[in-house]
C-alpha positions as CSV (number, residue, x, y, z in Angstrom):
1,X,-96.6,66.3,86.0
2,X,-98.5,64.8,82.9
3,X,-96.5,67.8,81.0
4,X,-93.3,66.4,82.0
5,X,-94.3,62.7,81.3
6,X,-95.7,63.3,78.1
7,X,-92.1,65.3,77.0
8,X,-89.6,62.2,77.9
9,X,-92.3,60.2,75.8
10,X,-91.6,62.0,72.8
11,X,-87.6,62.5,73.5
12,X,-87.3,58.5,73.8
13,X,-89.6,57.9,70.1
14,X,-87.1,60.8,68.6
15,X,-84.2,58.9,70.0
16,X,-85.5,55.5,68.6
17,X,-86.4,57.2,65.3
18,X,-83.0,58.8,64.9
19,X,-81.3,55.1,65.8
20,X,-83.3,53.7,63.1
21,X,-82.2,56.2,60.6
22,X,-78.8,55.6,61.6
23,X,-79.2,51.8,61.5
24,X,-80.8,52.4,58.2
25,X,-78.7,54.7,56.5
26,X,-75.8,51.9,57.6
27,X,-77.3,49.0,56.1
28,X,-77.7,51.3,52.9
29,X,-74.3,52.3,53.0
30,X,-72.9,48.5,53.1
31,X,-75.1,48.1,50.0
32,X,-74.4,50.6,48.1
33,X,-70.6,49.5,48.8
34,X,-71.2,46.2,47.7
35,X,-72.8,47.1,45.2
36,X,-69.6,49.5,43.7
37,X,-67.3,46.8,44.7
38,X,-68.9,44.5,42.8
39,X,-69.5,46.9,39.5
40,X,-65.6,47.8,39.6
41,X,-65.0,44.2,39.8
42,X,-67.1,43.5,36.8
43,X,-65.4,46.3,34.9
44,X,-62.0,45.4,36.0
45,X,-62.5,41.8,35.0
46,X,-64.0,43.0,31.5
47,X,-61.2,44.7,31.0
48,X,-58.4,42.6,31.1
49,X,-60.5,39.6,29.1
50,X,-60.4,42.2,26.4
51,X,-57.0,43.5,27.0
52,X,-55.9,39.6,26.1
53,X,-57.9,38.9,23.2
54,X,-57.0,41.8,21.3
55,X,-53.5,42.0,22.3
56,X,-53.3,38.4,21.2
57,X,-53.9,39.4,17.3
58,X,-51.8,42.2,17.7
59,X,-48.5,41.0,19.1
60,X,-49.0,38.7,16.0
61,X,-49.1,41.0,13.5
62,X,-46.1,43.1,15.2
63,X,-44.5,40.1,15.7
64,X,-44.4,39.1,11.9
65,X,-43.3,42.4,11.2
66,X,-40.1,42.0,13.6
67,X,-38.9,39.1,11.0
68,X,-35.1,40.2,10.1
69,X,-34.1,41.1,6.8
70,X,-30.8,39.6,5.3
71,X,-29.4,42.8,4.9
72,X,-29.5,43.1,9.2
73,X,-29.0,39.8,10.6
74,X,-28.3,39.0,13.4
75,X,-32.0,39.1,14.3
76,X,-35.7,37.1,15.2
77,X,-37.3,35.1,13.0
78,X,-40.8,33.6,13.3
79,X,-41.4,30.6,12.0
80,X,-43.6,30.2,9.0
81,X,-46.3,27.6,8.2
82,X,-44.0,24.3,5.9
83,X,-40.6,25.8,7.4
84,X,-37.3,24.2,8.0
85,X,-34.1,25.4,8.6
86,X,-32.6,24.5,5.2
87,X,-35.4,26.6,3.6
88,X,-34.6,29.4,6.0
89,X,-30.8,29.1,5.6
90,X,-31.6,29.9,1.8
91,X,-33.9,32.5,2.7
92,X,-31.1,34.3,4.4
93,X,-27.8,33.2,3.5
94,X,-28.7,31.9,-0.1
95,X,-27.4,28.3,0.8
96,X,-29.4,26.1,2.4
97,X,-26.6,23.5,3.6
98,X,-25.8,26.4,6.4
99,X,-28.8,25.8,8.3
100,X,-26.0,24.4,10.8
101,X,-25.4,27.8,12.0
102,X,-28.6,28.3,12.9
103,X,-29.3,25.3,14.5
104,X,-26.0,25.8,16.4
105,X,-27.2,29.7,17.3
106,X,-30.1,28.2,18.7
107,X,-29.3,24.8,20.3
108,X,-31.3,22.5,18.4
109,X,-30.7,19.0,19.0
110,X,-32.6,17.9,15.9
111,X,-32.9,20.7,13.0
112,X,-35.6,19.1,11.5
113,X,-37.7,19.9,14.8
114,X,-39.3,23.6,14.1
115,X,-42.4,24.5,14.8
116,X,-45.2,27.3,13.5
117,X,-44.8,30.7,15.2
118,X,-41.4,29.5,16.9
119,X,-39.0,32.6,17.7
120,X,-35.7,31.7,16.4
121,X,-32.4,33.5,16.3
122,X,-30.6,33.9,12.6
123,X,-27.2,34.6,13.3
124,X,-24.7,36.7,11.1
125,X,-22.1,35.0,9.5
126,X,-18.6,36.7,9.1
127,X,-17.2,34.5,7.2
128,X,-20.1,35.0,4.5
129,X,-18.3,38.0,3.1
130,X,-15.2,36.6,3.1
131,X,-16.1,33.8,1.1
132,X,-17.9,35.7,-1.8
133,X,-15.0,38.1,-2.6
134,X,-12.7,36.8,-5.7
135,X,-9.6,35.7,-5.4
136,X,-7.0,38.4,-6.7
137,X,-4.2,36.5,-8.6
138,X,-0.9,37.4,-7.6
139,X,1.1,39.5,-10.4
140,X,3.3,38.2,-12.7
141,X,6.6,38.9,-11.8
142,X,8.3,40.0,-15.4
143,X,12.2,40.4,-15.5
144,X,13.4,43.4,-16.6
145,X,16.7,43.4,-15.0
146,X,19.3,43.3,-18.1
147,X,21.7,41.0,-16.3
148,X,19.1,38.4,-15.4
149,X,19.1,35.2,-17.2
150,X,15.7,34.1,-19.3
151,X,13.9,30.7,-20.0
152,X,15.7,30.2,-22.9
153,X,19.1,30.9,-22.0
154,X,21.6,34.5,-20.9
155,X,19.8,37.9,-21.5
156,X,20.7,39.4,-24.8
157,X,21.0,43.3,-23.8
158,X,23.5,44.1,-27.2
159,X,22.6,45.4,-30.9
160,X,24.2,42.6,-32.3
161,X,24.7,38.9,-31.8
162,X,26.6,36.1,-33.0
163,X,24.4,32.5,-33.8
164,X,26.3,29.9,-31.9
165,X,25.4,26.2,-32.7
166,X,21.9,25.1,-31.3
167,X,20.0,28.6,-31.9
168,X,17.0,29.8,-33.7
169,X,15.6,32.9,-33.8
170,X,12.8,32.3,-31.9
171,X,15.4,31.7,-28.9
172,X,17.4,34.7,-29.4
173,X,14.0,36.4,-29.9
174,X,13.0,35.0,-25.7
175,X,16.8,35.9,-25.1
176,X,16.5,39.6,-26.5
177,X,12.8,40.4,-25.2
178,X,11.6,37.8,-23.4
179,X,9.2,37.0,-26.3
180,X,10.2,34.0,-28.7
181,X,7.1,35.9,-30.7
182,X,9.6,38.6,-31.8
183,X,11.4,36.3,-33.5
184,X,9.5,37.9,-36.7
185,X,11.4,41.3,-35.8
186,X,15.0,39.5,-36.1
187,X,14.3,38.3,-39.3
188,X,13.0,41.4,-40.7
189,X,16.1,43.6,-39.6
190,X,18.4,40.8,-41.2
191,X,16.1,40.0,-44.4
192,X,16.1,36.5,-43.1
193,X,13.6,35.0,-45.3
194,X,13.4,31.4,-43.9
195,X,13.8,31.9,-39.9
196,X,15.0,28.1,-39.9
197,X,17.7,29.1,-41.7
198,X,20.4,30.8,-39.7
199,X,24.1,29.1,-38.8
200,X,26.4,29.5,-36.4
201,X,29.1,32.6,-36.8
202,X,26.2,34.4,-38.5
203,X,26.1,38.0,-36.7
204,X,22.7,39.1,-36.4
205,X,21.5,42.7,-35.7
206,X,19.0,42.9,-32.8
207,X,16.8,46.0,-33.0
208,X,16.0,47.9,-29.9
């Protein structure tokens, strides 16, 4: 009988051992899970407070590098330390009187409002182009039709003609080829040594 008293003695200390290890190894496992929550939390939080301060450098640098050139507007542009819009109009258009356009690209009420690392939009301007290519002049139109009266009076289109009152032979000359320079030519052919002196009912020849 002691035997048997003695036996459920030591299965109830086993069983109250075994509850305390299992109480035990609870209480340690809510620790230790604190404890990792709380270390991932720390990492986690360092990480992203030094995600932001070096991303912050480094979107700047990219950033500045992003600035359109001329030659591919439209684009960004990031404003620069003592910047206004006249001084980038001539920075990108090579007239500073157009920094309407890029006030109007950007809705700004007042142009004279910019600001330091402000991302602003520098439009292309068509008309740019337009405006730089030279003016072609339209051709002279010269007569060459035989029939068609000149400046100076009918078309001479024979070898000879007669003087009538009023001519000289820088007329005939416009009259014969449309140059009163020639004149020179009708004298020579008609050793006409004065070319003030010719009269009416003189025929002169008119080399061709």
């Amino acid at each position: 009988m002691a035997k048997k008293i003695s036996t459920e003695q030591n299965s109830n200390y086993l069983g109250k051992i075994e509850n305390e290890i299992q109480s035990n190894q609870s209480k340690l496992s809510m620790v230790l899970g604190a404890l990792i929550i709380l270390v991932v939390g720390i990492l986690v939080f360092n990480y992203f407070n030094r995600s932001k301060s070096d991303l912050g450098p480094a979107q700047t640098t990219t950033t500045e590098q992003q600035d359109v050139t001329p030659a591919n507007l439209p684009g960004k542009y990031i404003v620069k330390e003592d910047d206004t819009l006249f001084i980038i109009a001539q920075k990108y258009y090579n007239d500073g009187y157009k920094y309407t356009e890029i006030a109007k690209a950007n809705n700004l009420d007042n142009p004279d409002l910019v600001e330091k690392g402000q991302i602003i939009e520098i439009p292309k301007l068509e008309s740019a182009t337009e405006m730089t290519l030279p003016v072609q002049p339209e051709p002279l139109t010269v007569v060459d039709d035989l029939a068609a009266d000149t400046q100076w009076g009918p078309k001479i289109t024979s070898t000879t003609y007669t003087v009538v009152e009023g001519d000289w032979l820088s007329k005939i000359a416009g009259r014969s080829y449309g140059d009163i320079m020639e004149y020179d030519k009708i004298a020579k052919a008609n050793n006409i040594q004065n070319s003030d002196l010719i009269e009416p009912g003189m025929v002169l020849t008119i080399p061709r």
